[in-house]
C-alpha positions as CSV (number, residue, x, y, z in Angstrom):
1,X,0.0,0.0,0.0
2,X,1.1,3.2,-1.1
3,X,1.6,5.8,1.8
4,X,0.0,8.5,-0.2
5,X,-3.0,7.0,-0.8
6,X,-6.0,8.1,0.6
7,X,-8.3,5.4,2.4
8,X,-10.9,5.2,-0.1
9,X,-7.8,4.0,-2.6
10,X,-6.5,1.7,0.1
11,X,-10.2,0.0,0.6
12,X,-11.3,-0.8,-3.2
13,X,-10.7,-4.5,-4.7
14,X,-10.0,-3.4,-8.2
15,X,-11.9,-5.2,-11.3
16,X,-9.6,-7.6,-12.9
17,X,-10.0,-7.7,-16.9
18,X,-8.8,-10.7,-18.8
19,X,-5.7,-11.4,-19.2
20,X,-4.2,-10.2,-22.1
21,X,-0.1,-11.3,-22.3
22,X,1.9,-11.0,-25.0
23,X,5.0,-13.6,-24.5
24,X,3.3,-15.5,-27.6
25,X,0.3,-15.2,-30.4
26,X,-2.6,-16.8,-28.6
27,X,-5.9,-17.4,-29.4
28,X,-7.8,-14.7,-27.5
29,X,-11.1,-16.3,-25.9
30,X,-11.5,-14.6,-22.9
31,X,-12.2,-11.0,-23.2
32,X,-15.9,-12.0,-25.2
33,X,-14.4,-9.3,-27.7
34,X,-16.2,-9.7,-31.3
35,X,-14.3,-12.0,-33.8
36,X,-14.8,-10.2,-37.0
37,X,-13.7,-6.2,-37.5
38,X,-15.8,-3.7,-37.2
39,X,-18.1,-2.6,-40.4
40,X,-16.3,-1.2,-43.1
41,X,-18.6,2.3,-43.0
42,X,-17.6,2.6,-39.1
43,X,-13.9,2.5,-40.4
44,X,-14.3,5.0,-43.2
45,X,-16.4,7.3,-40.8
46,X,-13.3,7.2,-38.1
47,X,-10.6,7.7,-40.4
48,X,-12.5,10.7,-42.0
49,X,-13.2,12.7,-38.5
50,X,-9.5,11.9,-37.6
51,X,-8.9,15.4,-39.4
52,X,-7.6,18.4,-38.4
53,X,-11.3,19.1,-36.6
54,X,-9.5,17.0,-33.5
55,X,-8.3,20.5,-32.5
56,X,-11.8,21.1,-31.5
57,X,-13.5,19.6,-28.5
58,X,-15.9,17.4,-30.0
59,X,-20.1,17.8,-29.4
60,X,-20.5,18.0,-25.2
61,X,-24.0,16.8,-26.1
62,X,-23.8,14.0,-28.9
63,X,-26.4,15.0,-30.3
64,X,-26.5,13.5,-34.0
65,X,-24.9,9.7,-32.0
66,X,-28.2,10.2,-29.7
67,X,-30.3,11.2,-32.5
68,X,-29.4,7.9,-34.5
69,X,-29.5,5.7,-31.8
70,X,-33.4,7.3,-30.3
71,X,-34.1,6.5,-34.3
72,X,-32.6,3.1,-34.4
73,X,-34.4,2.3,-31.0
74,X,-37.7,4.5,-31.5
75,X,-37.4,6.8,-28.8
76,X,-37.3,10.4,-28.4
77,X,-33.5,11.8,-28.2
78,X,-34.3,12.7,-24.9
79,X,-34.4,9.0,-23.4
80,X,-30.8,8.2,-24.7
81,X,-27.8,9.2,-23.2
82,X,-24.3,7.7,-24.5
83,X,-20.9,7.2,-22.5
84,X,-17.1,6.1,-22.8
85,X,-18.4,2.3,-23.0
86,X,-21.1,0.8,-21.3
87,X,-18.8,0.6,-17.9
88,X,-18.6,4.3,-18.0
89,X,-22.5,4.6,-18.1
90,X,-22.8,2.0,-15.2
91,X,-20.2,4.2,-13.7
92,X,-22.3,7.2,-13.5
93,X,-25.5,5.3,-13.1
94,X,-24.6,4.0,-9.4
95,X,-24.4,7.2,-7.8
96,X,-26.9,9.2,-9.8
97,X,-29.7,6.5,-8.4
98,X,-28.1,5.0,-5.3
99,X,-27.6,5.9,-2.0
100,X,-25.6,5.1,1.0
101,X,-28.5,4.8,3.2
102,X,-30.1,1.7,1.3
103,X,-29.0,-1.2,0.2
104,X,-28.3,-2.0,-3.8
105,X,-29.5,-5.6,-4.8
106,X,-27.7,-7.9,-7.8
107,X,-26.9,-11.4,-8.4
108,X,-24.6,-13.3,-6.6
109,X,-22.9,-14.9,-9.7
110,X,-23.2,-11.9,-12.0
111,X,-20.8,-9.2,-13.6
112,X,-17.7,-9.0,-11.3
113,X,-17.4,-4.8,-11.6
114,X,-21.0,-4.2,-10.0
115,X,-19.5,-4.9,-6.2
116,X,-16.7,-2.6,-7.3
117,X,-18.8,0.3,-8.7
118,X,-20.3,-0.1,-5.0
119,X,-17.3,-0.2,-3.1
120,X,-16.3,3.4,-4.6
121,X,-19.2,5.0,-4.0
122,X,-19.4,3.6,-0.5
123,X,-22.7,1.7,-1.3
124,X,-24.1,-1.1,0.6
125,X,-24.7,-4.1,-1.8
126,X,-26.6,-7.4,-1.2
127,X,-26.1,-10.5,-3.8
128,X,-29.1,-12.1,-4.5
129,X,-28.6,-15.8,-4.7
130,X,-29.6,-17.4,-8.6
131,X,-30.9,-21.1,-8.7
132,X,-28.8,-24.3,-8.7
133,X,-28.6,-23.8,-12.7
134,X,-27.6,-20.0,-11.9
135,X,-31.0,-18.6,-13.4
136,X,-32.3,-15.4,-12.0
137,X,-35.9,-15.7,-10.0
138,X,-37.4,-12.5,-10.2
139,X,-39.2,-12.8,-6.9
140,X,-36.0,-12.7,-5.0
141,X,-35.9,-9.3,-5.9
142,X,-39.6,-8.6,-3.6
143,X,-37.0,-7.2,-0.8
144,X,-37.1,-3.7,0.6
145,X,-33.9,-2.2,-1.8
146,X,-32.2,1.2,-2.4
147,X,-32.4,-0.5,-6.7
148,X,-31.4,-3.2,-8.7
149,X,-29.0,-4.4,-10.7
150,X,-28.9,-7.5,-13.5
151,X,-27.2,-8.1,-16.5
152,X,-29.5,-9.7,-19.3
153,X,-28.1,-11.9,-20.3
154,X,-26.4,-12.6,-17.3
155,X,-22.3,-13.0,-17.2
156,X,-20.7,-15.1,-17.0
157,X,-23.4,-17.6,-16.7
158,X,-24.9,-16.4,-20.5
159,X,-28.7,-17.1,-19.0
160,X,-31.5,-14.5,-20.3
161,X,-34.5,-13.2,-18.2
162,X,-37.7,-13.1,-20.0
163,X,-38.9,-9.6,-19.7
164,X,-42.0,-11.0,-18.4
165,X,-39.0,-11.4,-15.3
166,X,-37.7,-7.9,-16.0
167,X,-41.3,-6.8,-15.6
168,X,-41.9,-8.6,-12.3
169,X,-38.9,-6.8,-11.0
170,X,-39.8,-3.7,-12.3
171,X,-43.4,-3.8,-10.8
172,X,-42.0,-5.1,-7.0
173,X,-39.6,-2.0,-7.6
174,X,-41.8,1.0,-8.6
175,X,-39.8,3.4,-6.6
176,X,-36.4,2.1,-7.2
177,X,-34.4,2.3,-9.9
178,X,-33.6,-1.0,-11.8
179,X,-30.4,-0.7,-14.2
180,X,-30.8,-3.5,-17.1
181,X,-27.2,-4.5,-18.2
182,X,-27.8,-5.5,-21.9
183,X,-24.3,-5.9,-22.7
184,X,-24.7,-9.3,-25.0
185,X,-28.6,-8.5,-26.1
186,X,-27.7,-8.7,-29.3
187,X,-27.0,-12.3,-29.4
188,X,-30.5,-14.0,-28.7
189,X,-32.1,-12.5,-26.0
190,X,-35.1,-10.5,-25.7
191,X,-34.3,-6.1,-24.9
192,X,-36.0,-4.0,-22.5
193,X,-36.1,-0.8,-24.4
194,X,-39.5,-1.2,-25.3
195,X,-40.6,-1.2,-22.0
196,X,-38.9,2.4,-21.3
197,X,-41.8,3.8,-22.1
198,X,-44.1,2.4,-19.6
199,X,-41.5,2.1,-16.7
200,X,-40.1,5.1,-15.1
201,X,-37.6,3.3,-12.8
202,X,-35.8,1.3,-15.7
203,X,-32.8,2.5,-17.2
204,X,-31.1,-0.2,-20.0
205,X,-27.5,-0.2,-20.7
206,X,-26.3,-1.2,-23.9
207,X,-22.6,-0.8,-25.6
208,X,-21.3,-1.2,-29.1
209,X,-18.3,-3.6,-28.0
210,X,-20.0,-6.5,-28.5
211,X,-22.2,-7.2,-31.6
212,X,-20.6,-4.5,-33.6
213,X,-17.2,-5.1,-32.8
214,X,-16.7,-2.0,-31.6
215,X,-14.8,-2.7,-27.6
216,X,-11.6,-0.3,-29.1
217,X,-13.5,2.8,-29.9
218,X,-15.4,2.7,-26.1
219,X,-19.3,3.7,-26.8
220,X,-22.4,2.7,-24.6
221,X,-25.6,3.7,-24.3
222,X,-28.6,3.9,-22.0
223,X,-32.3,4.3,-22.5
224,X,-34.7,5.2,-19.6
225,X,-37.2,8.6,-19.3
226,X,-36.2,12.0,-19.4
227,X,-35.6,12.5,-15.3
228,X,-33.1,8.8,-15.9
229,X,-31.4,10.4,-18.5
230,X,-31.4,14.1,-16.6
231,X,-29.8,12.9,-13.5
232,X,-26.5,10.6,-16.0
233,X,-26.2,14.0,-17.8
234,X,-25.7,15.8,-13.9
235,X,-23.2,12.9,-13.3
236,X,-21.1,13.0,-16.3
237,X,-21.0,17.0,-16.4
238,X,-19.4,16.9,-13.0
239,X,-16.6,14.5,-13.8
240,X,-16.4,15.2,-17.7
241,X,-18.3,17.0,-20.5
242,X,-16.2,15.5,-23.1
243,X,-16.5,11.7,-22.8
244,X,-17.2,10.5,-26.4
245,X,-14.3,11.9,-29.0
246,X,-14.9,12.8,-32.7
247,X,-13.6,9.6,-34.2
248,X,-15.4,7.4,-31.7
249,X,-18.8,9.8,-32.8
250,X,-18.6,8.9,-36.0
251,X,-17.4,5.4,-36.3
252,X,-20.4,5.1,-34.0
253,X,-22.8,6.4,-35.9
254,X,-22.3,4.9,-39.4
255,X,-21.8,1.3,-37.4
256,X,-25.4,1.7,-35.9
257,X,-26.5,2.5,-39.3
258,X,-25.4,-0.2,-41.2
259,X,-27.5,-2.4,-40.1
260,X,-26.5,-5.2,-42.8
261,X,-23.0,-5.9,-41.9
262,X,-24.4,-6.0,-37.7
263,X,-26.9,-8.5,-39.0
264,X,-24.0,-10.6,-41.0
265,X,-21.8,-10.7,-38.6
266,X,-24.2,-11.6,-35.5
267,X,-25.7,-14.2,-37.3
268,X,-22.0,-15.5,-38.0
269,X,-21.3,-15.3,-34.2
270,X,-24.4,-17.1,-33.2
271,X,-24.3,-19.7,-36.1
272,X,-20.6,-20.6,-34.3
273,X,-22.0,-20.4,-30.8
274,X,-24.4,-23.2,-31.3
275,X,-22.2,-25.3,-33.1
276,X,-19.1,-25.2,-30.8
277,X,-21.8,-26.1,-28.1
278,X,-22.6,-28.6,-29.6
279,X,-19.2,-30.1,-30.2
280,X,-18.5,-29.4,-26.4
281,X,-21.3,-31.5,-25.4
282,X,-20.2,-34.6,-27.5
283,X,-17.0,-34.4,-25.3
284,X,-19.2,-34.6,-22.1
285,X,-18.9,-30.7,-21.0
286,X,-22.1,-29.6,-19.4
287,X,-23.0,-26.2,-21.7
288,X,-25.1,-23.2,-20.4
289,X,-27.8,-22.4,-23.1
290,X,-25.6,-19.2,-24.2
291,X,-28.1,-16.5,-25.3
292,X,-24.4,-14.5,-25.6
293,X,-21.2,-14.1,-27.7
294,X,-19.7,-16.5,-25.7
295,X,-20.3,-20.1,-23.3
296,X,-20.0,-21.4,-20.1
297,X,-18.8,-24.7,-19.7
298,X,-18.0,-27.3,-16.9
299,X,-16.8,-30.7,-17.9
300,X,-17.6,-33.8,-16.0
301,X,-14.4,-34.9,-14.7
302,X,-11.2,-32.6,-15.7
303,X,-11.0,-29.2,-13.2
304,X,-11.7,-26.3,-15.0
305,X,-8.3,-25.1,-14.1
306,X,-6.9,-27.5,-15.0
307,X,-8.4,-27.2,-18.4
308,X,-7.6,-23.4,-18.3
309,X,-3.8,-24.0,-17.3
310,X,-3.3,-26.6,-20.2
311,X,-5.3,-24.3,-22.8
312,X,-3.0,-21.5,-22.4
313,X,-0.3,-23.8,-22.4
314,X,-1.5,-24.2,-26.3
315,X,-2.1,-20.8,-26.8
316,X,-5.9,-20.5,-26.1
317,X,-6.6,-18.1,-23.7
318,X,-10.2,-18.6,-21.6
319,X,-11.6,-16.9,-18.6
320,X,-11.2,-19.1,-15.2
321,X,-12.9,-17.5,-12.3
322,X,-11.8,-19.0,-8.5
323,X,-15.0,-18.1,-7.2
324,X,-17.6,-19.9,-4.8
325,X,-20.0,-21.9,-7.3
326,X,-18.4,-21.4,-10.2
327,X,-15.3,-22.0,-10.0
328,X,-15.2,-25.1,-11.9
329,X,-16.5,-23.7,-14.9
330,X,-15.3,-21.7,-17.7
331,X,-16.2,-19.0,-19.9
332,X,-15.2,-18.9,-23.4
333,X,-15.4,-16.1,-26.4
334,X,-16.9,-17.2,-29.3
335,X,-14.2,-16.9,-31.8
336,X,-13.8,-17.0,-35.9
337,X,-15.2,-21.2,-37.0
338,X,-11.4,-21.3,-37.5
339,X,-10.4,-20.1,-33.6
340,X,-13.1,-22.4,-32.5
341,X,-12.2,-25.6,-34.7
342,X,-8.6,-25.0,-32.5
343,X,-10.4,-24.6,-29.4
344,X,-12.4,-27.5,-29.5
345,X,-9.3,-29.8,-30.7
346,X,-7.6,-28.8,-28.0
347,X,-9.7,-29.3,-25.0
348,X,-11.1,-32.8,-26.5
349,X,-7.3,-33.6,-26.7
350,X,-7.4,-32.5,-23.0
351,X,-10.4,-34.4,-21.9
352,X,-10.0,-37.6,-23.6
């Protein structure tokens, strides 16, 4: 510990992001980054605003991003608000809604930076338990709560709520805010945007990492009513005006609007999800039905890491968590049919 930090540093338990070394080429499967590059208009539109404009602060407001994404969504601009990534939005999100005094509900196996977003703003947190096959029961969430919290789908477990769930919560909730994660909606699971109209507690966070391969330009996005959005813009204009650049504008904009190349490459991504679960079954791995861009997987009789350790070993990297419940499971990006060929050579070499 550093003697000039301050307590609050000295306190927080840092989120840990995949790995990433680079002592070889490995095949990356543990960041649940998007296989395929981002669309060729995204590109086009980046390298144009990388002009001599950057010597101007770019729009405070976003207003043409938030006017294509209220248009893509069909919402009024005034119901969208965009950030530096989806974490950045969650960021702002805890304490624009949340307060000390009451205490913040999520899952207990769920995304690992929600307990950290807590611990910095000196919030108290409860983890809801999920069922033995890590599913989410919406009447857990009944309890008297300072708000909610869930990813859908969930992470790592790759489970979807129905938003007949989503609506349950929302309804035992009425005066709390409840913060959707969507971070993976794109993949097979059902959004709650459409129901921002008829909730005034829900806020959904979405981000342009995922299904439009977009995690190096840092976008996301939320959708809730006016007073939602209101109280993120009173957050972010105390820390920083300035959170999306010019290129990262842009490329965001022409990748929401080609809707096409998202379409092509999700489809790809999903086509290659089902079939590498498939594969991974046939080698006797127990496979969570993955409504994401990536699976979780524990096999029957071989330690997870165990099966981690030797993977990297052969240059596939996965995600291991050494956590209560889950620890002997794995969670694994879906890759290119090529990465995921390797992958599943590898561990049935493993396993058998």
């Amino acid at each position: 510990m550093s003697r000039f930090w301050s307590p609050l540093t000295a306190s927080l338990d840092p989120y840990v992001p995949g790995e990433q070394p680079k002592d070889k080429r490995y095949i990356k499967l543990n960041t649940n980054e998007n296989p395929y590059p981002p669309s060729p208009l995204a590109i086009e539109a980046i390298r144009a605003a990388a002009g001599d404009d950057l010597r101007l602060y770019p729009d405070p407001t976003c207003d043409d991003l938030r006017e294509t994404l209220a248009a893509e969504y069909g919402l009024p601009k005034n119901r969208v608000f965009v950030g530096n990534g989806s974490d950045e939005v969650l960021a702002f999100a805890f304490p624009a809604f949340f307060s000390p005094a009451d205490t913040i509900l999520f899952p207990d196996i769920t995304y690992s930076f929600y307990p950290v977003y807590a611990s910095l703003y000196g919030l108290t947190y409860r983890t809801v338990p999920t069922d033995e096959g890590f599913r989410i029961d919406p009447d857990h969430y009944r309890a008297p709560n300072g708000g909610v919290v869930l990813p859908n789908p969930n992470a790592p477990t790759t489970l979807p709520l129905p938003l007949e769930g989503i609506k349950r919560i929302l309804d035992a909730n009425a005066d709390r805010v409840v913060i959707v994660d969507e971070a993976y909606i794109d993949f097979g699971a059902e959004s709650a945007v459409p129901l921002v109209s008829e909730y005034p507690n829900l806020l959904v966070v979405q981000t342009l990492s995922k299904s439009r391969s977009l995690a190096g330009l840092r976008v996301g996005m939320a959708f809730g009513q006016p007073e939602l959005i209101d109280g993120l813009e009173r957050i972010k204009n105390s820390f920083n005006s300035y959170t999306l650049d010019r290129p990262a504008l842009a490329g965001a904009i022409a990748a929401i609007k080609d809707k096409a190349y998202f379409e092509e490459t999700r489809r790809k991504v999903v086509s290659t999800r089902d079939r590498t679960s498939e594969g991974l079954k046939e080698i006797g791995f127990e496979v969570l039905d993955s409504k994401a861009n990536f699976l979780f997987i524990a096999h029957r009789s071989v330690p997870a890491q165990r099966l981690f350790a030797e993977l990297k070993d052969r240059g596939i990297l996965v995600r291991y968590f050494n956590k209560p419940r889950i620890d002997n499971y794995l969670r694994v990006s879906i890759g290119t049919d090529e990465e995921m060929d390797a992958f599943l050579t590898a561990v049935k070499d493993i396993v058998t």
